[in-house]
Backbone bond lengths (Angstrom), bond angles and torsions (degrees), N, CA, C in turn:
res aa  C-N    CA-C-N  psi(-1)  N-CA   C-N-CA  omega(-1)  CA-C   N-CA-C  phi
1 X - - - 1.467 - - 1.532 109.53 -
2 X 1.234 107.96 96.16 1.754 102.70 162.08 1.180 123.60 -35.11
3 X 1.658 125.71 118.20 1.686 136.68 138.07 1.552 111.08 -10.68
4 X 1.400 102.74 128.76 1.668 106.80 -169.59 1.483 86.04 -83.40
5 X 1.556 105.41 156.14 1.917 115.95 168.26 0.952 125.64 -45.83
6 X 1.347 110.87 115.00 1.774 110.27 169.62 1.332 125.23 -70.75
7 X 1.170 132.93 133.31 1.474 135.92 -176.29 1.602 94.79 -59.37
8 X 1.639 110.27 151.82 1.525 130.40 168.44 1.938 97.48 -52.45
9 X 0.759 107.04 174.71 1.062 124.37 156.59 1.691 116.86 -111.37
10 X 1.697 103.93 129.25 1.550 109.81 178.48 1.714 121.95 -24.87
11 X 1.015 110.89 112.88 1.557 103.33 155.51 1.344 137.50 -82.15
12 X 1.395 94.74 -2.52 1.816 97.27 162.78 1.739 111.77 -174.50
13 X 0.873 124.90 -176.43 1.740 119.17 177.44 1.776 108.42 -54.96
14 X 1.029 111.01 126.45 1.716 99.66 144.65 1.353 130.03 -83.71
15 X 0.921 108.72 163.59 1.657 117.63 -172.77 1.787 108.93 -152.11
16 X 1.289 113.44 93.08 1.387 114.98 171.40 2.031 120.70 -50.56
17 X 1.296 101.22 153.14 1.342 91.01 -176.10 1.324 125.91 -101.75
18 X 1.004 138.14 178.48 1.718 111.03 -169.40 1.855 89.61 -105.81
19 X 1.306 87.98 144.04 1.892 97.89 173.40 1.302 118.82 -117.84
20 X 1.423 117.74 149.63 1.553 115.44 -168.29 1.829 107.43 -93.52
21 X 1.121 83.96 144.95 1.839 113.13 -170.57 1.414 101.53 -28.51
22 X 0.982 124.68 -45.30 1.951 133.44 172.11 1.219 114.59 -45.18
23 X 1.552 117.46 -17.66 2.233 109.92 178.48 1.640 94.43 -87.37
24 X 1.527 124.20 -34.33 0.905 127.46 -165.25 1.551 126.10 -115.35
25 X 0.955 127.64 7.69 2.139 130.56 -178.20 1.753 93.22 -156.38
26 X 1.550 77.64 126.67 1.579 91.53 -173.57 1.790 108.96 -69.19
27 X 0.769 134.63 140.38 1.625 167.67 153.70 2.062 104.63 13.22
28 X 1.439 98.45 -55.38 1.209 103.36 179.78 1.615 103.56 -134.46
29 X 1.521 113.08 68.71 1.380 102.18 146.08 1.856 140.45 -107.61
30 X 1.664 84.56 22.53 1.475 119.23 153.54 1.169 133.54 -110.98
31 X 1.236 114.17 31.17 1.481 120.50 -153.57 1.379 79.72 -89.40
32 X 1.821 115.75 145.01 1.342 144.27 176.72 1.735 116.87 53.05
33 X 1.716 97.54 19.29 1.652 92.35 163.60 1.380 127.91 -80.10
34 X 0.985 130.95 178.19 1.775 106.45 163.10 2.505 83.53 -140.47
35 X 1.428 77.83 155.74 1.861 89.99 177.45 1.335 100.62 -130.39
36 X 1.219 97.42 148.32 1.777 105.33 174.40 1.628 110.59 -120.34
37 X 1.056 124.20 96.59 1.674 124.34 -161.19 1.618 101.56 -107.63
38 X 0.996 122.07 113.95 1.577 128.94 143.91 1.720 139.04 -49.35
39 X 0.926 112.41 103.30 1.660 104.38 -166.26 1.667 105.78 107.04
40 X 1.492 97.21 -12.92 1.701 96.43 163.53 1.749 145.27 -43.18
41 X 1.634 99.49 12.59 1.431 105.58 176.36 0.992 135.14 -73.81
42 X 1.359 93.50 -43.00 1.907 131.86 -163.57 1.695 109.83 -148.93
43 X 1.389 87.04 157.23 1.661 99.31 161.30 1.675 100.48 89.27
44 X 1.520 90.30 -161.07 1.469 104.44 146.95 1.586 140.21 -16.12
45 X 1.255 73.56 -89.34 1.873 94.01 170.71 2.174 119.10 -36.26
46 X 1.572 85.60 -60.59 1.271 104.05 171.80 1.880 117.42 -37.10
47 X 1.437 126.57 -66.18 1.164 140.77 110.69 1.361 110.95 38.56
48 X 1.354 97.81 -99.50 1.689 129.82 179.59 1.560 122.43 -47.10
49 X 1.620 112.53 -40.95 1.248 134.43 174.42 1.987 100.83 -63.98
50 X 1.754 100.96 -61.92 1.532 112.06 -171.94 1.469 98.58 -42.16
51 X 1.022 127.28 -64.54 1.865 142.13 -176.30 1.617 106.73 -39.42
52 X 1.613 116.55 -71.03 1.332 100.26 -179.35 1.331 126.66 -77.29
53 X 1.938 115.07 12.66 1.395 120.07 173.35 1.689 105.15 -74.89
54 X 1.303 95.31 -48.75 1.582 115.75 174.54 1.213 116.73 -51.95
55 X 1.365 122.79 -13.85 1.681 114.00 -166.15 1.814 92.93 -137.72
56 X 1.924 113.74 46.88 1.073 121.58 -171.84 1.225 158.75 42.53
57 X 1.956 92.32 13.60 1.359 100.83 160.23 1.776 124.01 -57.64
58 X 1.268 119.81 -175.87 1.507 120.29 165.26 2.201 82.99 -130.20
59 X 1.474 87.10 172.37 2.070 110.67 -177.49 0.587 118.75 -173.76
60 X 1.554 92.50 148.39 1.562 112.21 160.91 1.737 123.73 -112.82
61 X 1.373 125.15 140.53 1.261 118.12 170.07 1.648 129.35 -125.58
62 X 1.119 113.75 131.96 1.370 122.92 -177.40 1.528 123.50 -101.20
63 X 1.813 117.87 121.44 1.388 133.15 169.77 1.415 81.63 -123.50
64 X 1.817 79.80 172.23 1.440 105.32 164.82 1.361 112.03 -100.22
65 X 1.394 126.08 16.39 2.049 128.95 168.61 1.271 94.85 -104.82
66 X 0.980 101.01 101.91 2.036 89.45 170.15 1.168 110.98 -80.42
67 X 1.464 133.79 -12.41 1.607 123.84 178.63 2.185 103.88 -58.66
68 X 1.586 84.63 -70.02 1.700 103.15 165.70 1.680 113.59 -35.19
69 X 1.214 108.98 -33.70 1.711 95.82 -171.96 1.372 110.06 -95.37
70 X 1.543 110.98 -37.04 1.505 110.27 161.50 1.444 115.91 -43.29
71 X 1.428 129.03 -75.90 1.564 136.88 165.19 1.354 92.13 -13.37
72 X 1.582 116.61 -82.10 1.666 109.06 -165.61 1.116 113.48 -23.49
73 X 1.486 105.32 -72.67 1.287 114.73 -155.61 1.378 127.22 -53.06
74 X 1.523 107.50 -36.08 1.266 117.25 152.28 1.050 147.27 -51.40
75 X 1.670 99.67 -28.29 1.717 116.31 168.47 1.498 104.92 -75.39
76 X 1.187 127.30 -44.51 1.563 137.51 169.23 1.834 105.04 -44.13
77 X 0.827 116.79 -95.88 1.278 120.89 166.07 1.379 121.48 -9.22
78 X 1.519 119.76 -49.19 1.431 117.92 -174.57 1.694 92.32 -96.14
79 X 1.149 137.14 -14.93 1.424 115.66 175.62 1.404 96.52 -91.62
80 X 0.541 155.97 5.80 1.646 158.75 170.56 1.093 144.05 -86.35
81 X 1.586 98.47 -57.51 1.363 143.52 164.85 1.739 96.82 70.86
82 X 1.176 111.05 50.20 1.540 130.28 170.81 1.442 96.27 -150.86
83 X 1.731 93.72 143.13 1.297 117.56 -157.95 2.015 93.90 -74.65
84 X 1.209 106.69 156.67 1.243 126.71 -173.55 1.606 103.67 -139.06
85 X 1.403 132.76 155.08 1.737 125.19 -179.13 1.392 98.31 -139.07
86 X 1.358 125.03 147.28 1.200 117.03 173.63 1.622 112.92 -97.41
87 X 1.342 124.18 119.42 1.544 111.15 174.05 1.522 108.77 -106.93
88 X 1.167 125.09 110.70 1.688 121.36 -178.15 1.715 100.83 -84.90
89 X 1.272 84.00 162.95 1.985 89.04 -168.47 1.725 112.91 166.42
90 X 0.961 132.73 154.65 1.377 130.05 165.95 1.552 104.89 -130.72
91 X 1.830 102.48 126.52 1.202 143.45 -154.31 1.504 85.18 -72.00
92 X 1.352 141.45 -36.30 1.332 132.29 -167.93 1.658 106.45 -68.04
93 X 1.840 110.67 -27.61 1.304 108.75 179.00 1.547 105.54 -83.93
94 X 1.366 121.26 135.72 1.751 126.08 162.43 1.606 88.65 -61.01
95 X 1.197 136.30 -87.31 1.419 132.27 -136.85 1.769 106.85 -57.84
96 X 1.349 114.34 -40.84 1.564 119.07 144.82 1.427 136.17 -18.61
97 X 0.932 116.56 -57.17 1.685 133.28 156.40 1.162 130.87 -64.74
98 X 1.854 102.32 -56.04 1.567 102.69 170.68 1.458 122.34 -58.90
99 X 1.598 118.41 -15.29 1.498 128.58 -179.35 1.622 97.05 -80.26
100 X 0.945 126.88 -63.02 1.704 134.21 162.97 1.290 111.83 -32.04
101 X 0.756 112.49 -71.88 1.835 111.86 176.94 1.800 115.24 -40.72
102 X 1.486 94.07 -58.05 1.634 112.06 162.92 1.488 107.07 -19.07
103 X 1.432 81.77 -86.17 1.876 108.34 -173.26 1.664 110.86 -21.82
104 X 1.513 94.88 -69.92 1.759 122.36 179.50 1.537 101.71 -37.22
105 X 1.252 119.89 -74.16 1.580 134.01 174.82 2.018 106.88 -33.97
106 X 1.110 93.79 -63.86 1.587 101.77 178.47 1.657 113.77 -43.19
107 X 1.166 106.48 -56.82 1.469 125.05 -171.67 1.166 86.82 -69.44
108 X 1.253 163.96 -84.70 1.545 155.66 -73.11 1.409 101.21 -151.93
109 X 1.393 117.29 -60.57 1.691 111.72 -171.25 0.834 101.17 117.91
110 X 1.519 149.20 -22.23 1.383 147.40 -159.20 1.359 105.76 173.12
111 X 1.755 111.16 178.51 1.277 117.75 -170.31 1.325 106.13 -154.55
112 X 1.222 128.66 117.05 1.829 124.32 -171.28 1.300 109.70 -133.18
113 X 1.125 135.86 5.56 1.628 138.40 153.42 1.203 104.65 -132.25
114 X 1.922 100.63 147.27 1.622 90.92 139.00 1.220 106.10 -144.17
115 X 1.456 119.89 176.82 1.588 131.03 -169.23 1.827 93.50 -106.50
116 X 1.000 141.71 132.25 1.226 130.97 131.42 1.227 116.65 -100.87
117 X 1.355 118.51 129.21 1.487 128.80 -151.40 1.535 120.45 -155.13
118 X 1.571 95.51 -9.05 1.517 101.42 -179.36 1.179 101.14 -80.02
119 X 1.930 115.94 140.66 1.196 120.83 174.12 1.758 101.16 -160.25
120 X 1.417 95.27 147.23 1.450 128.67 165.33 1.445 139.35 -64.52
121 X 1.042 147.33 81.30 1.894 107.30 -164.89 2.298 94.57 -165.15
122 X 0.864 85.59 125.19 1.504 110.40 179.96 2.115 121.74 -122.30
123 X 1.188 123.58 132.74 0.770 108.43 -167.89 1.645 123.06 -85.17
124 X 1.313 135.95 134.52 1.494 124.50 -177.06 1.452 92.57 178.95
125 X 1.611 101.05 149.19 1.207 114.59 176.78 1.269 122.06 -65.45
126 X 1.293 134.90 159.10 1.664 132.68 170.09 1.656 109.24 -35.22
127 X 1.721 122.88 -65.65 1.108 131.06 179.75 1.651 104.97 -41.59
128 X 0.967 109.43 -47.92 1.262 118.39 173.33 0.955 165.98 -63.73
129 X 1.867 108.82 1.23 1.334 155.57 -136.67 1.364 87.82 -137.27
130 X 1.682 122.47 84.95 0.974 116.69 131.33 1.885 139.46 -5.43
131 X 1.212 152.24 142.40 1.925 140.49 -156.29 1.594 79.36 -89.16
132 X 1.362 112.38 -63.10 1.591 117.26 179.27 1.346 114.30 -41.01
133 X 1.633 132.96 -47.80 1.144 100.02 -173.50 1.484 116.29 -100.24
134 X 1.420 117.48 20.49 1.448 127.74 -176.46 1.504 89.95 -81.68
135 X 1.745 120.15 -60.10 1.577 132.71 -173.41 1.628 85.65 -46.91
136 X 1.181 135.91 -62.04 1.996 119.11 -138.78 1.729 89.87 -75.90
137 X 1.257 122.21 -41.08 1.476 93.41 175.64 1.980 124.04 -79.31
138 X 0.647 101.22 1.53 1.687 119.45 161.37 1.263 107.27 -49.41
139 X 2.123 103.17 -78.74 1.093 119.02 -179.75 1.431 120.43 -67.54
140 X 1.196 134.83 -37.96 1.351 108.69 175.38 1.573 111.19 -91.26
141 X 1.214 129.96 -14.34 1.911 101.58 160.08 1.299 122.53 -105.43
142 X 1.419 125.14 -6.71 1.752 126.09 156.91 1.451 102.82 -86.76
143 X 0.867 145.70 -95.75 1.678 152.98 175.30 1.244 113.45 3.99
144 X 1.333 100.58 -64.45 1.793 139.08 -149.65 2.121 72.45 -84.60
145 X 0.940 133.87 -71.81 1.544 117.81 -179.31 0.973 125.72 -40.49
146 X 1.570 120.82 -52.91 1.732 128.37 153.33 1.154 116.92 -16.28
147 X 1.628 92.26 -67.01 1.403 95.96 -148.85 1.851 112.33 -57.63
148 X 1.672 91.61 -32.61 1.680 101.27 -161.27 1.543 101.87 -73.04
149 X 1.614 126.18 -24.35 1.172 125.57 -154.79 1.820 79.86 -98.03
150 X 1.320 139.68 -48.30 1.933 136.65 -175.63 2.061 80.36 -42.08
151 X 1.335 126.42 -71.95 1.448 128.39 -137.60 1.598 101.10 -82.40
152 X 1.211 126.10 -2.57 1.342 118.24 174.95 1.416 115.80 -119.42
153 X 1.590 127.11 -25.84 1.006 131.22 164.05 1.663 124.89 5.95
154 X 1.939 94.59 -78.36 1.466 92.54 -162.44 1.491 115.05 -78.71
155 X 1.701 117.14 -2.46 1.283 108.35 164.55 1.189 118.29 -85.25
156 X 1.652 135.95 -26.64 1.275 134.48 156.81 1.817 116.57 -53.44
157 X 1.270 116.41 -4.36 1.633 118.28 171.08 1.542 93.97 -86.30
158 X 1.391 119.95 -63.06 1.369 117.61 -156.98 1.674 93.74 -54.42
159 X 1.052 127.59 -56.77 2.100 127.18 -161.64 1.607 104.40 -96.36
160 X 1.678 116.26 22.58 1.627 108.97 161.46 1.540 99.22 53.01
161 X 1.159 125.73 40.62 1.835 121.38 -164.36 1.551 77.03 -89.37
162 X 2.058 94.08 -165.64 1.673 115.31 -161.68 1.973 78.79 -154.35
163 X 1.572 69.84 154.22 1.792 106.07 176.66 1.839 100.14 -86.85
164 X 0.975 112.74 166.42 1.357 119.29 165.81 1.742 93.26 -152.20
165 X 1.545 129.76 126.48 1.464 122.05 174.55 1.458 107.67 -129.96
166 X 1.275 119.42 108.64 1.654 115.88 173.57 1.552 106.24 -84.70
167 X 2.058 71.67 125.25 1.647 73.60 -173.65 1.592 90.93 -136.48
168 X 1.198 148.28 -142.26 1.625 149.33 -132.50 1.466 98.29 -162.61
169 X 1.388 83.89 171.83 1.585 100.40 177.36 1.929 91.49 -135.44
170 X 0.869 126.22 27.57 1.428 133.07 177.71 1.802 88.90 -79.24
171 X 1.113 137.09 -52.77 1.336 112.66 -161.78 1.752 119.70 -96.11
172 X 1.377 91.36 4.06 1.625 95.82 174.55 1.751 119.62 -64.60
173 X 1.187 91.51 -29.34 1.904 93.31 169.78 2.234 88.37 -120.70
174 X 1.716 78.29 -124.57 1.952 70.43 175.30 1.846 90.35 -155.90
175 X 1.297 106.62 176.06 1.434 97.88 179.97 1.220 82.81 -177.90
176 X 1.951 103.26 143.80 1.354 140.16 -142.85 1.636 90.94 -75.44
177 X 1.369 109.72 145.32 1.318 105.84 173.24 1.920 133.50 76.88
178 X 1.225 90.81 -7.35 1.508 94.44 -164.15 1.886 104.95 -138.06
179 X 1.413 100.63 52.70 1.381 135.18 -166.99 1.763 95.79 -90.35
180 X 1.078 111.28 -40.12 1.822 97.63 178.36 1.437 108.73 -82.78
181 X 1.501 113.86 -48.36 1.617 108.00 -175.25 1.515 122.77 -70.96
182 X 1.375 107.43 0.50 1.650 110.05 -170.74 1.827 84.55 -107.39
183 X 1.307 123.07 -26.03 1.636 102.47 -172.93 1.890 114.43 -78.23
184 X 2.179 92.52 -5.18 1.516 85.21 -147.30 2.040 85.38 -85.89
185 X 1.797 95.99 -32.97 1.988 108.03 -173.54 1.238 91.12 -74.03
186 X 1.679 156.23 12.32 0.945 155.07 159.92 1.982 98.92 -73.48
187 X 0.975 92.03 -56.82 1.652 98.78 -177.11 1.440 125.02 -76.42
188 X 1.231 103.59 -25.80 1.839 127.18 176.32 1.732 87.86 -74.36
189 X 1.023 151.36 -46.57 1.315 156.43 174.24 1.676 116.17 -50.31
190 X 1.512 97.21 -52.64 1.223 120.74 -173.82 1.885 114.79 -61.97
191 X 0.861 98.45 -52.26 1.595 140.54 159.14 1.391 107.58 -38.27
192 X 1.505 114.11 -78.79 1.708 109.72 -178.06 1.145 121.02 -72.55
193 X 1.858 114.47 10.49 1.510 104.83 172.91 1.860 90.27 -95.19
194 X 1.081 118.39 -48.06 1.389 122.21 -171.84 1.506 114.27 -21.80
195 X 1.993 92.62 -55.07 1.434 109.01 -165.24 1.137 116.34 -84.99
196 X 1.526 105.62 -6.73 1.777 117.64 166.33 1.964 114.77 -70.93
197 X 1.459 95.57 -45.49 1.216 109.60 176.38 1.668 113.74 -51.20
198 X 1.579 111.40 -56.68 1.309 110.57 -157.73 1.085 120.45 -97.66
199 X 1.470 117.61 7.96 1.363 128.93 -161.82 1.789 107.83 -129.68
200 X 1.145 109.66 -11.77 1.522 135.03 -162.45 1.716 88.41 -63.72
201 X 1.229 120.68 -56.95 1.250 106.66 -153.93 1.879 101.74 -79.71
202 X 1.203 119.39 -3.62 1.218 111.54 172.48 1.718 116.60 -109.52
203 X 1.553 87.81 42.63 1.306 98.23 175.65 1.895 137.56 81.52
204 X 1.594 91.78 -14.46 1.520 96.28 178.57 1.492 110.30 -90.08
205 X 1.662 117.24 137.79 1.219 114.84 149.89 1.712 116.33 -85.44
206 X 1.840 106.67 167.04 1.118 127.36 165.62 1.079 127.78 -129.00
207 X 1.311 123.14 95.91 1.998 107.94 -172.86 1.665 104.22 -132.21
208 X 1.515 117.49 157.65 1.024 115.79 -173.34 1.739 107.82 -101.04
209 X 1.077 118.90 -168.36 1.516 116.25 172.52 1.418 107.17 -162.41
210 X 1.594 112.67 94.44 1.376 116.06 -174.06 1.864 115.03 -79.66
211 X 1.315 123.44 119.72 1.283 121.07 -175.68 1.715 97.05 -87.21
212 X 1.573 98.92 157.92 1.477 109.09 178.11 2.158 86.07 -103.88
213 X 1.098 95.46 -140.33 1.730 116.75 -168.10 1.533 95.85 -85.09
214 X 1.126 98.72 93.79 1.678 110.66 169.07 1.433 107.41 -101.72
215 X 1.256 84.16 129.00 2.145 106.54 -169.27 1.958 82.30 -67.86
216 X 1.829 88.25 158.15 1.408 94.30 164.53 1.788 117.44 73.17
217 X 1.373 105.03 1.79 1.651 121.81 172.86 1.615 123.71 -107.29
218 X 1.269 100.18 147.31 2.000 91.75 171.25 1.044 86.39 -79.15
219 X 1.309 166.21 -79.76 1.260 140.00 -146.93 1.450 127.64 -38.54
220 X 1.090 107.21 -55.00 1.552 110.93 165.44 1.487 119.26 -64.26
221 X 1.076 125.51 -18.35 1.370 131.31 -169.59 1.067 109.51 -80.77
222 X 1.606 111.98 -36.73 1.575 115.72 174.19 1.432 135.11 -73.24
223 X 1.688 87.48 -33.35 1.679 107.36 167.90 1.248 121.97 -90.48
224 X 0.911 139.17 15.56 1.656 153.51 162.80 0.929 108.12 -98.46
225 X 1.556 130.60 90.48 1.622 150.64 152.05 2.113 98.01 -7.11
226 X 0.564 103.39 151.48 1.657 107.14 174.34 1.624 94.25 -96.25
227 X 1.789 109.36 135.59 1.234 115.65 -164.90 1.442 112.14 66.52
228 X 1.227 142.32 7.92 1.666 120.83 178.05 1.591 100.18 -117.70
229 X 1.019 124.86 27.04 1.763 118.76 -170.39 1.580 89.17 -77.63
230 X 1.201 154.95 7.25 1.348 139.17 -179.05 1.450 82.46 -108.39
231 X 1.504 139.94 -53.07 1.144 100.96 -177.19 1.065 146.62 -50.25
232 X 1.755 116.95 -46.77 0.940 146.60 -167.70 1.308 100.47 -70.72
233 X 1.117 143.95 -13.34 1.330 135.71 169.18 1.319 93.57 -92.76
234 X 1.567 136.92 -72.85 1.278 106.41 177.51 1.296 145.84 -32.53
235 X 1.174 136.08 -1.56 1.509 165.73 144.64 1.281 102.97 -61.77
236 X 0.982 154.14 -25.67 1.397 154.87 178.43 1.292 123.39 -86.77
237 X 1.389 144.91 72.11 1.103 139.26 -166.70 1.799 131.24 -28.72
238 X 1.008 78.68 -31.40 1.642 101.94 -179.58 1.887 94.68 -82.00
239 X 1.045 128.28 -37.34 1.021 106.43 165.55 1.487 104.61 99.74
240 X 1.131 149.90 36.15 1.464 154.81 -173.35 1.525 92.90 163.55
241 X 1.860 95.00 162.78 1.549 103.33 163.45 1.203 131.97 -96.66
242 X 0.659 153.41 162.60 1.546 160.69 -151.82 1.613 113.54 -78.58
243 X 1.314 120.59 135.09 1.517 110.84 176.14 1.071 102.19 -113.56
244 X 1.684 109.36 -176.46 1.753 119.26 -164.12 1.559 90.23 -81.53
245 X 1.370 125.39 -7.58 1.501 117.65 -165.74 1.413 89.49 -86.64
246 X 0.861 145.41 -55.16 1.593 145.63 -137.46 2.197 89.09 -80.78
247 X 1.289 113.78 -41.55 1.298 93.39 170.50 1.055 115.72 -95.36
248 X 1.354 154.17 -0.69 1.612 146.69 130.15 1.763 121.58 -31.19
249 X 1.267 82.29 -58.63 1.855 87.07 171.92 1.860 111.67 -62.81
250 X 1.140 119.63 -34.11 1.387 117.97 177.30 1.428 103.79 -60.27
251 X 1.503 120.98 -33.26 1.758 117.67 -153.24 1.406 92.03 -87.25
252 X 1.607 114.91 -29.83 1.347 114.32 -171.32 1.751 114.41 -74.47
253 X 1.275 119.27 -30.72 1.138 133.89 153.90 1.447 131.97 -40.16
254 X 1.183 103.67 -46.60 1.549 118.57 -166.12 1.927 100.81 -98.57
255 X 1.409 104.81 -24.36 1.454 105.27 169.74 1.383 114.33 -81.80
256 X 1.145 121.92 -9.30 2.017 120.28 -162.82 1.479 92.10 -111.09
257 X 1.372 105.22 153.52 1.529 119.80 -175.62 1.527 110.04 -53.15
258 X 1.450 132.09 -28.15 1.154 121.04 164.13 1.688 128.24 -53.24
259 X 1.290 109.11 -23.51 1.532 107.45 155.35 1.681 138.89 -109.61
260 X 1.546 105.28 34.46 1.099 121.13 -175.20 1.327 107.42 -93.23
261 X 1.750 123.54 30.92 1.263 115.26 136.92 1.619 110.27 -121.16
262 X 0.939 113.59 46.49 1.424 117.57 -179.65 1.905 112.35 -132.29
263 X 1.650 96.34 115.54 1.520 97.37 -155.28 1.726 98.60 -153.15
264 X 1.404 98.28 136.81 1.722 110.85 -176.41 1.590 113.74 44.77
265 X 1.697 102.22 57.77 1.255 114.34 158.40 1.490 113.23 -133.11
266 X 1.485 105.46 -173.22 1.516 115.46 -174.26 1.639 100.64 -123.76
267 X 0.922 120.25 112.58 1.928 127.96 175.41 1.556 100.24 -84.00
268 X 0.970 99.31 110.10 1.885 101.22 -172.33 1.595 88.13 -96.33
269 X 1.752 129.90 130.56 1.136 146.92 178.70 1.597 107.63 -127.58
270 X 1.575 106.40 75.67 1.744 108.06 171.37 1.450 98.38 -146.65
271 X 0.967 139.99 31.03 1.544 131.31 161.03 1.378 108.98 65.99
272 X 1.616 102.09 42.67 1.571 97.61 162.98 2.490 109.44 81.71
273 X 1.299 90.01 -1.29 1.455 100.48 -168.97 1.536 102.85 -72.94
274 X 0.993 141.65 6.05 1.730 149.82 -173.16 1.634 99.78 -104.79
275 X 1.359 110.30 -24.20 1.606 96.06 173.64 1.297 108.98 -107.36
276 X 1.155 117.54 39.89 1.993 128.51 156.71 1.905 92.36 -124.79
277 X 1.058 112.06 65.51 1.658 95.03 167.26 1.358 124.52 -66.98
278 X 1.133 127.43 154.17 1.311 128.18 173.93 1.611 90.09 149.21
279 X 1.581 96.84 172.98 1.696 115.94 178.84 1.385 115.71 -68.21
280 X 1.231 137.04 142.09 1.355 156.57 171.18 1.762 104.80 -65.61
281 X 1.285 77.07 -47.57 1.964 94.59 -167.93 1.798 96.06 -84.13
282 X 1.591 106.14 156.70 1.378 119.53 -170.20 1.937 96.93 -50.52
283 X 1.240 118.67 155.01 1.317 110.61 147.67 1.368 114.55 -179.10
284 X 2.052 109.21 147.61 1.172 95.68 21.90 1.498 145.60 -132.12
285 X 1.754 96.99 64.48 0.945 119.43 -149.80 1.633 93.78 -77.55
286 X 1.610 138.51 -14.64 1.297 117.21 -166.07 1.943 86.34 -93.25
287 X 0.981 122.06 -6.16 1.765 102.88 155.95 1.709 123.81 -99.81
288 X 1.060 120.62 -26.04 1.379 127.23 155.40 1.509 125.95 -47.99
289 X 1.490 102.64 -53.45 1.358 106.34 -163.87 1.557 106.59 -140.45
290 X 1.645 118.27 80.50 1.000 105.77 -151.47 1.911 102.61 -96.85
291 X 1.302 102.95 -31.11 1.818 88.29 153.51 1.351 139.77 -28.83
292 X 1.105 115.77 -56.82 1.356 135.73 160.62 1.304 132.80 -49.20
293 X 1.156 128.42 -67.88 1.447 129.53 130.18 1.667 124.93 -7.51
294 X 1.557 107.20 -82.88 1.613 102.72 157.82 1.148 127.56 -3.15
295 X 1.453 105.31 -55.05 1.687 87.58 -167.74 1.883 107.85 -108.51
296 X 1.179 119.73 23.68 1.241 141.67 131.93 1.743 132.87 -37.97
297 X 1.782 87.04 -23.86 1.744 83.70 -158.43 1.672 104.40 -152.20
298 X 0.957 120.94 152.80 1.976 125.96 179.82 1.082 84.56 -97.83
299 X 1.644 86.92 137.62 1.909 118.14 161.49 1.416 121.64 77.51
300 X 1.459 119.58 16.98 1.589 137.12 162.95 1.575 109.43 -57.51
301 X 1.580 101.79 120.34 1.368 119.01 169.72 1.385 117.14 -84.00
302 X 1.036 142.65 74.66 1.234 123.72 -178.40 1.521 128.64 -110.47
């Protein structure tokens, strides 16, 4: 009896591609939710909002540009063709939010997600970290979470809703330069287990969703050495970087009844990139030689 065919052997890494929420979650398994997401202009978040418009949520999103968030929202809305609202506000102010939240409630009737998503983060060494600008990223991604989770609370009791908190994988090991935003998603972490804990029995979840190097982000843009994007993907087991789809589909997941036993955790979304720890940035030349470095990288405080 002839040996059945052996497969070739790989000719190079694979790398799966990321697919949008439409091959996989049917059409309306958000039908008549409404989300209130922070940081909903741009980025990520932005993303995240488009996805559960698409899968029949209705939203609202909050910056502090209201020209920019209006536009969004409008762009949301017409790719969607579900209504979207713009609430302008800064997450560092409570009365800011609680007016946003307001708004959302008014318009909608209710409120059953939210995104907290607004975040801060610039690159510079500890020495280098201004007290002021260590406090503004504090306040807008620890604070700015507070604040949104104190002002939405008791409508997430009445509709059993869920948290969604983007937060990092910057503080799971440590990495050069990025000493304020890893102490603030250290606490944003800390936080959505609390509110998982104390809120659980009245029905709310809390989970976080840590992104790795999502192509198409300032975050990544800053931490990607200029010229090293082949490494840095080689570092990634998965083998590519991360798109805004791959964390949209997670939020959409963790919001639909299929993840309504999943509570006061962290969904780490980087292709396996947390089990290569170490610095992104040269080292240890970005503490040795931090001139040099500088011009290695976008958005250095020094």
């Amino acid at each position: 009896m002839a040996p059945p065919p052996q497969l070739p052997e790989p000719a190079e890494a694979f790398a799966a591609r990321a697919v949008p929420s439409s091959t996989t979650f049917k059409p309306n398994i958000l039908a008549g939710k409404v989300v209130f997401c922070t940081g909903g202009g741009s980025g990520i978040c932005y993303r995240i909002v488009e996805v559960l418009l698409a899968h029949g949520a209705t939203a609202a999103i909050m910056g502090r540009k209201a020209d920019r968030l209006s536009a969004a929202a409008k762009q949301l809305s017409e790719s969607t063709r579900r209504k979207c609202i713009a609430t302008p506000g800064d997450v560092r102010k409570y009365d800011d939010v609680e007016k946003a939240v307001d708004a959302t409630v008014k318009e909608f009737g209710r409120l059953d997600m939210v995104v907290c998503g607004a975040a801060g983060n610039f690159l510079a060494p500890i020495e280098g970290i201004s007290p002021n600008g260590f406090k503004t990223v504090q306040e807008i991604d620890l604070l700015g979470t507070y604040h949104t989770v104190k002002a939405t609370l008791e409508h997430l009791k009445r509709s059993h809703g869920s948290y969604v908190h983007i937060s990092a994988t910057l503080h799971y090991t440590a990495i050069p330069w990025q000493a304020a935003p890893s102490a603030a998603k250290a606490g944003v972490d800390a936080l959505s287990n609390s509110i998982a804990v104390e809120f659980g029995p009245f029905g709310i979840r809390s989970n976080c969703i840590a992104p790795g190097m999502i192509q198409g982000t300032e975050g990544a843009d800053r931490l990607t050495p200029k010229g090293a994007e082949d490494l840095v993907v080689s570092r990634i087991p998965t083998q590519r970087m991360g798109q805004k789809d791959d964390i949209a589909n997670a939020a959409l997941f963790l919001f639909s009844d299929a993840g309504n036993y999943i509570n006061g955790t962290q969904i780490v979304v980087d292709g396996g990139a947390k089990h290569f720890p170490g610095p992104w940035l040269p080292y240890p030349d970005s503490s040795l030689d931090k001139q040099g470095v500088k011009e290695l990288v976008m958005g250095s405080k020094l």
